[in-house]
C-alpha positions as CSV (number, residue, x, y, z in Angstrom):
1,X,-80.6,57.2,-171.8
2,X,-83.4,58.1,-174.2
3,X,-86.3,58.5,-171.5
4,X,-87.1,59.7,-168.8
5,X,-89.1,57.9,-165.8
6,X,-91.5,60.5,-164.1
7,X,-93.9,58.6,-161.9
8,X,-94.5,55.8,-164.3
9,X,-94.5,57.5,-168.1
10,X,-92.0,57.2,-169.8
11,X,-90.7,60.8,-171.6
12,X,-88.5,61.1,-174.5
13,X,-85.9,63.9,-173.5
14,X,-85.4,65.3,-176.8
15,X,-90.0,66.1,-176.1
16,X,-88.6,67.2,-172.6
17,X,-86.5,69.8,-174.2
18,X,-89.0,71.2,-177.0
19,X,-91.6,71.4,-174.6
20,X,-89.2,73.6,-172.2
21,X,-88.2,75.5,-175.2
22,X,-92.0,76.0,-176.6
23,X,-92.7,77.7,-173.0
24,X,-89.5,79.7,-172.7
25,X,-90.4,81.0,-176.9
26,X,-93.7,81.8,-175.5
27,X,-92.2,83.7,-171.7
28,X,-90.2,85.8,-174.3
29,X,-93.0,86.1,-177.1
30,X,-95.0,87.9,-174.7
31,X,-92.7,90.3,-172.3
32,X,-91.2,91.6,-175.9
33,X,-94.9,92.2,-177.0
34,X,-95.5,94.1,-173.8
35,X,-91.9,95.9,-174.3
36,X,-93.1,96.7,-177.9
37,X,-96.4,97.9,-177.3
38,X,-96.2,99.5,-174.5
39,X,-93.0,101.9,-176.3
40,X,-94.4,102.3,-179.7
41,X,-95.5,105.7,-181.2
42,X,-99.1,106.5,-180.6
43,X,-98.3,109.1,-183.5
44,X,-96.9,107.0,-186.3
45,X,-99.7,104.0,-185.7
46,X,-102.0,106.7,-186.0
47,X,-100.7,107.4,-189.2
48,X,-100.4,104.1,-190.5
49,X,-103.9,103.5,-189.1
50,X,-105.3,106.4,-191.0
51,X,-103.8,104.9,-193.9
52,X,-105.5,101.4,-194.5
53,X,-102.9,99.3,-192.4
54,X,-104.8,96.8,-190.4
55,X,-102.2,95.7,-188.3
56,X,-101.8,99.7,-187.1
57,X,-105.4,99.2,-186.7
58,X,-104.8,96.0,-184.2
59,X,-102.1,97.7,-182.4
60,X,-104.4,101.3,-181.9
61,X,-107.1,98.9,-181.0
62,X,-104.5,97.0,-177.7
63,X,-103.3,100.6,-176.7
64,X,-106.6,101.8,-176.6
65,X,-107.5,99.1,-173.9
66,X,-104.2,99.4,-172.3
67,X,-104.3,97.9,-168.7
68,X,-106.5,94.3,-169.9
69,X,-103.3,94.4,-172.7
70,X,-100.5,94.3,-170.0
71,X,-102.9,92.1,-167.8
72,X,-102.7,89.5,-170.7
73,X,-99.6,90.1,-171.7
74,X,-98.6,89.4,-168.2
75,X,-100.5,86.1,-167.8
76,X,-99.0,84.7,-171.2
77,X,-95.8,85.4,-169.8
78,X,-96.1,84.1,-166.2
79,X,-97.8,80.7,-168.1
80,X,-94.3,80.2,-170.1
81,X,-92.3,80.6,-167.0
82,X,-94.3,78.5,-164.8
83,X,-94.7,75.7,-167.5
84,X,-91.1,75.6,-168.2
85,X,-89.8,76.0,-164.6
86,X,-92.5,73.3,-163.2
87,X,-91.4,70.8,-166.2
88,X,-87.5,71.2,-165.7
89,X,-87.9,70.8,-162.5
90,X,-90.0,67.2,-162.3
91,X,-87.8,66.2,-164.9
92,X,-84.2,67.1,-163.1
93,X,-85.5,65.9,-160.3
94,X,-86.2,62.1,-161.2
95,X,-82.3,62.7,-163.2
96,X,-80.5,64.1,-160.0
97,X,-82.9,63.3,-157.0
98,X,-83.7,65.7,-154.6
99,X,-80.9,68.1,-155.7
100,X,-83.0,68.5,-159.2
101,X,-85.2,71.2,-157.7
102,X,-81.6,73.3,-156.8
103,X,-80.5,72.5,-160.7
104,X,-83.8,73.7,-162.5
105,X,-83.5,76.9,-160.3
106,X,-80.2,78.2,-161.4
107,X,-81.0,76.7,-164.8
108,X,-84.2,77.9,-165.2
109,X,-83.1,81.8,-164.3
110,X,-80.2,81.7,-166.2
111,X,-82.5,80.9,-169.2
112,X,-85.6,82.8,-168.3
113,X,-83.3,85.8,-167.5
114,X,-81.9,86.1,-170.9
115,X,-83.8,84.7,-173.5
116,X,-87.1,85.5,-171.9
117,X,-86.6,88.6,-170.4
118,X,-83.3,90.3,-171.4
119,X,-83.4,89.6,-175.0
120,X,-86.2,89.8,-176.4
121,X,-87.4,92.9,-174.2
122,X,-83.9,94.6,-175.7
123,X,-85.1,94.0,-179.2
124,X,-88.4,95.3,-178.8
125,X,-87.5,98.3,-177.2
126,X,-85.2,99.4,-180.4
127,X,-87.5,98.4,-182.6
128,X,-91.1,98.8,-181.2
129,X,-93.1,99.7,-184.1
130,X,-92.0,97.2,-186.2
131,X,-92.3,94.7,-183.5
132,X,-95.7,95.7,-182.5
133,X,-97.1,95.3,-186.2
134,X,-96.2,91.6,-186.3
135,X,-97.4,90.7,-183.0
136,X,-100.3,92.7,-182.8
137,X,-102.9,90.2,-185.1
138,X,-101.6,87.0,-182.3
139,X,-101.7,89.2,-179.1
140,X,-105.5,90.9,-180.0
141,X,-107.1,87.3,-180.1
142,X,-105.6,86.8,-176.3
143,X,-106.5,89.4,-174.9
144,X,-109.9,89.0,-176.5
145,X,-110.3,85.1,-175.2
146,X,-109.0,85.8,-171.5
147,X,-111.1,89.4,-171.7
148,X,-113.4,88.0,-168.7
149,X,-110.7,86.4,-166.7
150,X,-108.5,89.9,-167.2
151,X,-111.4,92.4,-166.6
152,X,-111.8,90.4,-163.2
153,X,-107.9,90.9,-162.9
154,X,-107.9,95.2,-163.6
155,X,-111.2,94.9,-161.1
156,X,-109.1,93.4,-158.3
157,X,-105.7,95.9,-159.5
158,X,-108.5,98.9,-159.7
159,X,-109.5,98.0,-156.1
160,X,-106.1,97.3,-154.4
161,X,-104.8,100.7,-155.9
162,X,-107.6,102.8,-154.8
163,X,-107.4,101.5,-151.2
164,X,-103.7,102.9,-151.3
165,X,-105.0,106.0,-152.3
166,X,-104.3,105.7,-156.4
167,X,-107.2,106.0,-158.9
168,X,-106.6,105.3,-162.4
169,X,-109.5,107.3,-163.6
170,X,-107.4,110.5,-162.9
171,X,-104.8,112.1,-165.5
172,X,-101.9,109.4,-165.8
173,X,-99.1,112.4,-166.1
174,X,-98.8,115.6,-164.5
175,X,-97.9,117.1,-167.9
176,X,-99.8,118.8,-169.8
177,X,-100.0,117.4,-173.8
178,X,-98.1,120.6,-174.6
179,X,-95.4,119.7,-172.1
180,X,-95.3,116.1,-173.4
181,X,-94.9,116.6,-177.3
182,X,-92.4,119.1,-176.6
183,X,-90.4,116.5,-174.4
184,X,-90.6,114.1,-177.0
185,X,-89.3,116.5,-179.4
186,X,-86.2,117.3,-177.0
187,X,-85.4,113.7,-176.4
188,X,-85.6,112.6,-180.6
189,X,-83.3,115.7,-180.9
190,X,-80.7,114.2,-178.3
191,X,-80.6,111.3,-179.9
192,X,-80.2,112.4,-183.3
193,X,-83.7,111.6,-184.4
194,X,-84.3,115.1,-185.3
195,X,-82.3,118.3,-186.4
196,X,-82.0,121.1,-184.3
197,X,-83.5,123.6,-186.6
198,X,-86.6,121.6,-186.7
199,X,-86.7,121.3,-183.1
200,X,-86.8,124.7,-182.5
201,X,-89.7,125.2,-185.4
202,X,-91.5,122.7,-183.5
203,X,-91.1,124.1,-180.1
204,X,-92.1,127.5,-181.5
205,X,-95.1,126.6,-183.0
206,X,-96.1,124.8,-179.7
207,X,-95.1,128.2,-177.8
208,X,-97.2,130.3,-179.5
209,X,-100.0,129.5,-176.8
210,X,-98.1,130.0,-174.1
211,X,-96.0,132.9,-175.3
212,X,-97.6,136.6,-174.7
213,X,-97.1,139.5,-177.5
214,X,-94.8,141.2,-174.6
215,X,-92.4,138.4,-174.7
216,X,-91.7,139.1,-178.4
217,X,-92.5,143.0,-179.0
218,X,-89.9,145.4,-179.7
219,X,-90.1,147.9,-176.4
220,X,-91.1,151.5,-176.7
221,X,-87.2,152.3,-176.0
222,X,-86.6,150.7,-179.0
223,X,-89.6,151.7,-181.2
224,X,-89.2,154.7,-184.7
225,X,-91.7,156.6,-184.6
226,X,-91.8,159.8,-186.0
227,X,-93.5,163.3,-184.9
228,X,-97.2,163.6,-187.2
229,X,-96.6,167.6,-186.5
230,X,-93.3,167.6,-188.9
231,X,-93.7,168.9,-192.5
232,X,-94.7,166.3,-195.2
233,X,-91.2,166.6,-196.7
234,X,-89.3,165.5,-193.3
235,X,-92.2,162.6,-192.6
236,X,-91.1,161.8,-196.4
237,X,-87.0,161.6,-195.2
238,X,-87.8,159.9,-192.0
239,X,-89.9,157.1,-193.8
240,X,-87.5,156.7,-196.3
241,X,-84.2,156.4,-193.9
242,X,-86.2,154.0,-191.6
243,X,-85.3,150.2,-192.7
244,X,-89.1,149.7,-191.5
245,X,-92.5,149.3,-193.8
246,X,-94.5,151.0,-191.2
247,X,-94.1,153.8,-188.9
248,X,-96.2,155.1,-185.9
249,X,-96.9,158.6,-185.4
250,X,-97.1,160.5,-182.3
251,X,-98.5,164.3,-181.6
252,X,-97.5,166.1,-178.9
253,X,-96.3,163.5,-176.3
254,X,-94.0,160.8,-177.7
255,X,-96.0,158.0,-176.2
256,X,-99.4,159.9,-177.9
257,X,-100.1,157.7,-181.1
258,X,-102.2,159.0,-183.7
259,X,-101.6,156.2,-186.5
260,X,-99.4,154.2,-188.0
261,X,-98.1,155.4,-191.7
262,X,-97.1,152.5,-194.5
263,X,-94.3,153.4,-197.0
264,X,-96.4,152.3,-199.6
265,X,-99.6,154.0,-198.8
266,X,-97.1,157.5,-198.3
267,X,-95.7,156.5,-201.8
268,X,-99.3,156.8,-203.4
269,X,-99.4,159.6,-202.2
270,X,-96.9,161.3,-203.6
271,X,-97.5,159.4,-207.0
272,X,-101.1,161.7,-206.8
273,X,-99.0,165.0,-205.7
274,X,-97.6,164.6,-208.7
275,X,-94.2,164.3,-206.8
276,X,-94.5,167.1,-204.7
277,X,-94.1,165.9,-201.0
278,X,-95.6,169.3,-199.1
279,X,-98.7,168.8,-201.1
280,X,-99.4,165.8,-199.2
281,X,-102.0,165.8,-195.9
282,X,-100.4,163.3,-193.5
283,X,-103.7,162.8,-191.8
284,X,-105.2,161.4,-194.8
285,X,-102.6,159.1,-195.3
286,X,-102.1,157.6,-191.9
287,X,-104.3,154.7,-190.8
288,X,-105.7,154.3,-187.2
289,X,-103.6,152.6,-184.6
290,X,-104.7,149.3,-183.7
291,X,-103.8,148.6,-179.7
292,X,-103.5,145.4,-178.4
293,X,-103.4,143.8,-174.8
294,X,-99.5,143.0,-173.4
295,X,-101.3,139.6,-172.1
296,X,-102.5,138.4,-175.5
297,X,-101.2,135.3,-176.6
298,X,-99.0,135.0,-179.6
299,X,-101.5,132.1,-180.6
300,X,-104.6,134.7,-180.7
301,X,-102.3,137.9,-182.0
302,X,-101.5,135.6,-184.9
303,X,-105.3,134.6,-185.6
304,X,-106.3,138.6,-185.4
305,X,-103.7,139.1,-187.6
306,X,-104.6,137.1,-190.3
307,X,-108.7,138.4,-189.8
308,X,-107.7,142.2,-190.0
309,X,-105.2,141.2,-192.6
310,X,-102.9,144.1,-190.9
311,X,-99.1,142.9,-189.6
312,X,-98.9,145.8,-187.0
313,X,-100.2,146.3,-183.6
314,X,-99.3,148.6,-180.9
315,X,-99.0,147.0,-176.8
316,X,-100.4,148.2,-174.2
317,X,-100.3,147.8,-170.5
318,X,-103.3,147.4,-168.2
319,X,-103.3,151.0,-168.0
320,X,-103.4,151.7,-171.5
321,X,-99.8,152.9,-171.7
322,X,-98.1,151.8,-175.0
323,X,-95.5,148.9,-174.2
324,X,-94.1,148.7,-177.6
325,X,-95.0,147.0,-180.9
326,X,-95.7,144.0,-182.4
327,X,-95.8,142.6,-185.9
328,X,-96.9,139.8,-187.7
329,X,-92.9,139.0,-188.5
330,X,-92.0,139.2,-185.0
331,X,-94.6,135.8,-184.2
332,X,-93.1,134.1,-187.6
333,X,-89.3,134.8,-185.7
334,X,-91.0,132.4,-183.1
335,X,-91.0,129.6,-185.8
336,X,-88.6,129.7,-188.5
337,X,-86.1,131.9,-186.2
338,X,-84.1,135.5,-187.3
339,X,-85.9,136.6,-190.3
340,X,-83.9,139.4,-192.3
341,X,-84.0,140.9,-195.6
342,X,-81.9,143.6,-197.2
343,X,-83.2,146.9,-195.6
344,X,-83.0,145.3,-192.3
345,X,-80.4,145.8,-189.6
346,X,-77.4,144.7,-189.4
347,X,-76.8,145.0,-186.2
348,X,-77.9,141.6,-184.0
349,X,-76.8,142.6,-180.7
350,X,-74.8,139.1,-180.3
351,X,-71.3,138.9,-180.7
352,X,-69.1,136.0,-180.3
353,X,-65.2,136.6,-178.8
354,X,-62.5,134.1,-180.2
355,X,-61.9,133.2,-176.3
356,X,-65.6,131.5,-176.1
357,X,-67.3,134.3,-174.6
358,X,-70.2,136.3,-176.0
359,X,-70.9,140.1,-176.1
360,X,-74.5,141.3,-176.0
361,X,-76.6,143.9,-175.8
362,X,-78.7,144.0,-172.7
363,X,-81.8,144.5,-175.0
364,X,-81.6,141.0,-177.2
365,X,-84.5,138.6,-175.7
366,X,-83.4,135.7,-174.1
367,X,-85.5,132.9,-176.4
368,X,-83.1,134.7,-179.3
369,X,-79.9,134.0,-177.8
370,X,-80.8,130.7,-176.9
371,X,-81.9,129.8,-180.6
372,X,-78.6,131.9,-181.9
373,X,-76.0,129.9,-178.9
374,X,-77.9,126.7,-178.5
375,X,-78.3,127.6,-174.8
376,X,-80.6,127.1,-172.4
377,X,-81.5,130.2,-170.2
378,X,-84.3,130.3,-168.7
379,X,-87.1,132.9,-170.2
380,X,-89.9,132.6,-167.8
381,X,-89.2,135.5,-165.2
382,X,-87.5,137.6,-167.7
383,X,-87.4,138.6,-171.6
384,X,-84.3,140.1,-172.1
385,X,-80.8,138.9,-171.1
386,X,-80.6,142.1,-168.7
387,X,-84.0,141.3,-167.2
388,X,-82.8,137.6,-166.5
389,X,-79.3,139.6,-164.7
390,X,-81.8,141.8,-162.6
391,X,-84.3,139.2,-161.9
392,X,-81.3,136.5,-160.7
393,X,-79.3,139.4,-158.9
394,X,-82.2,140.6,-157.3
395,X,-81.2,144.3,-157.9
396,X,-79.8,146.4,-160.7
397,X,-76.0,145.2,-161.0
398,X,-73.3,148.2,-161.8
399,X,-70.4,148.1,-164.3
400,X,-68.0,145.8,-163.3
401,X,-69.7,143.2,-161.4
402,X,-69.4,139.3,-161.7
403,X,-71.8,136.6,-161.2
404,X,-72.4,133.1,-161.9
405,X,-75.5,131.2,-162.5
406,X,-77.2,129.0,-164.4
407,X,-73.8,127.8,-165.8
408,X,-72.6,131.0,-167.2
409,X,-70.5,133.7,-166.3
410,X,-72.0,137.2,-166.3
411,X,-70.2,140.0,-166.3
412,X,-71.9,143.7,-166.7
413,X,-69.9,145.6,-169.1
414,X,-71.9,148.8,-169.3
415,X,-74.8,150.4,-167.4
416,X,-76.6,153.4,-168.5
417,X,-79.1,155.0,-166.2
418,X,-81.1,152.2,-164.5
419,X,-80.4,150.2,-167.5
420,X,-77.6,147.3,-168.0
421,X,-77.1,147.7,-171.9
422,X,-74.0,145.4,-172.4
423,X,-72.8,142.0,-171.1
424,X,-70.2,139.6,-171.9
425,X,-71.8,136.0,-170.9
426,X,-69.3,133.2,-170.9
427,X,-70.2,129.1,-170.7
428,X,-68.8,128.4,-166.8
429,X,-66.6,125.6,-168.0
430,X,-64.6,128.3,-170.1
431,X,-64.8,130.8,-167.3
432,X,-63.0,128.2,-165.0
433,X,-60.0,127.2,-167.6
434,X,-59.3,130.8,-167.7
């Protein structure tokens, strides 16, 4: 049989089929647009935008006008399925009767469901810039033809959503744009997108704002300073066996700092004593100390840095008590990770065991071992990896004692004082094969 008899006209089947296969190409034409659109990156069409490419233009343009888009999107598709389920189903019905209806049904969803929705909707979403570029100058036009019928359409969506208590005029996510690039960041990293070490650049450089100079500063326990009251000769020795640049100096009390003394500027000295160290006047040399707040931010420590062109700060408390000291390498570690030349250090405080375990010093800051293990301790209540022990334990643990939490094994190897100065942190699935 070459036609069809629908209530008098006469249709050719091979027309029956193109026109079902026109509507089902245009059901999957537009749920892929919407697929592509709706996943493509803000960031690179920016780029491209920025660049002269007027299809990135077309696509910034749709994504700037986001709910009339997936209103149009939306009616092209429901028009495909509703043109090509309404025509299979007049024509199977004058072929099979009153069964036809049954037949179009399953046929219909079989089709719809994968070469309308399924398919196309898979391609877009791994590839949705590239998608959205060649769709973008057909899908503009649309929306801009239906752009009454659709604004009446968000109206009537606006209206229904605010009477259950949703209006679109607030934020759309609860996270902040900080929260969100760094996200994105994570989840290109997890799938290979991105390397580590540039992850963890990245995150740094967003951290800066919400890291303060006290999660980074080397602690007053830690600090070498040296006594202003010693002979020139022994400030000379101390400067020169310090691996450190500059060096604070204290009078009287320990935690009484008088100023901060530069190898270099102590080395000009001498040049003009003509080598003779006690001939030097320590006061002269010194420069003032410069105290900063505990609560500054890393972002704003860095700016004052670069305006006082200085690299060292003393912390203080909100009582004025000196915390510890910063330095403008300590903020760069934040980025680029461990920075060491050859007077630093050796010492690291991290020391992997051939059994899987990890011995460290109580004093190594938690966002280091992290970066060092690829880890994923938490750093928010605590700095070091003995403040996260404390803070988790409630209490100050002694020698000996085990615990177990966020996936790792912690066991306190040595406690001096009030203070936990060596652990040995193993991952909890190793801790369970031994």
């Amino acid at each position: 049989m070459h036609g069809l008899e629908a209530g008098g006209p006469q249709v050719d089947i091979w027309t029956a089929i193109l026109i079902v296969a026109f509507c089902i190409f245009l059901s999957a034409f537009f749920s892929g647009s919407e697929t592509a659109l709706t996943a493509a990156s803000h960031a690179r069409m920016h780029t491209l935008e920025k660049e002269g490419d007027k299809r990135a233009a077309a696509v910034m343009r749709l994504l700037r006008q986001r709910n009339r888009m997936i209103a149009a999107l939306l009616l092209g598709s429901t028009l495909g399925n509703i043109g090509s389920s309404a025509f299979t189903t007049s024509v199977l019905v004058v072929i099979a009767g009153d069964n036809g209806a049954v037949y179009a049904t399953i046929l219909m969803t079989a089709l719809l469901l994968v070469f309308a929705e399924v398919l196309p909707k898979t391609f877009a979403i791994n590839h949705p810039d590239t998608f959205s570029l060649r769709v973008a100058k057909f899908i503009e036009p649309f929306v801009s033809i239906f752009g009454p019928l659709l604004a009446a359409v968000e109206f009537i969506v606006r209206s229904v959503l605010r009477l259950v208590g949703v209006e679109l005029s607030h934020d759309r996510t609860m996270l902040s744009p900080y929260e969100e690039l760094k996200g994105a960041v994570d989840i290109l990293h997890e799938e290979g997108n991105v390397e580590r070490a540039a992850r963890d650049m990245f995150g740094g450089v967003l951290d800066l704002q919400v890291l303060h100079v006290s999660d980074v500063m080397i602690h007053r326990t830690k600090m070498r300073t040296i006594d202003a009251d010693l002979s020139p000769v022994q400030i000379v020795r101390e400067v020169l066996s310090s691996p450190f640049t500059r060096m604070p100096l204290w009078r009287t009390q320990s935690d009484n700092f008088v100023g901060v003394l530069h190898s270099k500027d102590l080395l000009r000295a001498l040049d003009a004593a003509g080598g003779e160290a006690e001939k030097i006047n320590i006061d002269e040399v010194m420069s003032e100390p410069w105290f900063v707040p505990e609560a500054t931010t890393l972002e704003d420590q860095l700016e004052a840095f670069l305006k006082r062109k200085t690299h060292f700060a003393l912390v203080v408390d909100e009582f004025g008590e000196v915390m510890g000291l910063v330095t403008l390498e300590d903020i760069l570690e934040e980025i680029v990770g461990d920075i060491r030349d050859e007077h630093d250090l050796a010492v690291q405080g991290v020391r992997p065991q051939p059994d899987g375990s990890v011995l460290i010093d109580g004093a190594v800051p938690v966002r280091d071992l992290n970066r060092v293990m690829a880890w994923n301790l938490p750093d928010e209540e605590a700095t070091t990896i003995a403040g996260l022990v404390i803070h988790e334990v409630g209490a100050i643990p002694e020698a000996g004692q085990v615990f177990t939490f966020h996936g790792f094994r912690f066991e306190v190897m040595r406690k001096i004082r009030n203070r936990v100065t060596a652990l040995k942190v193993t991952p909890q699935d190793l801790a369970q094969e031994d």
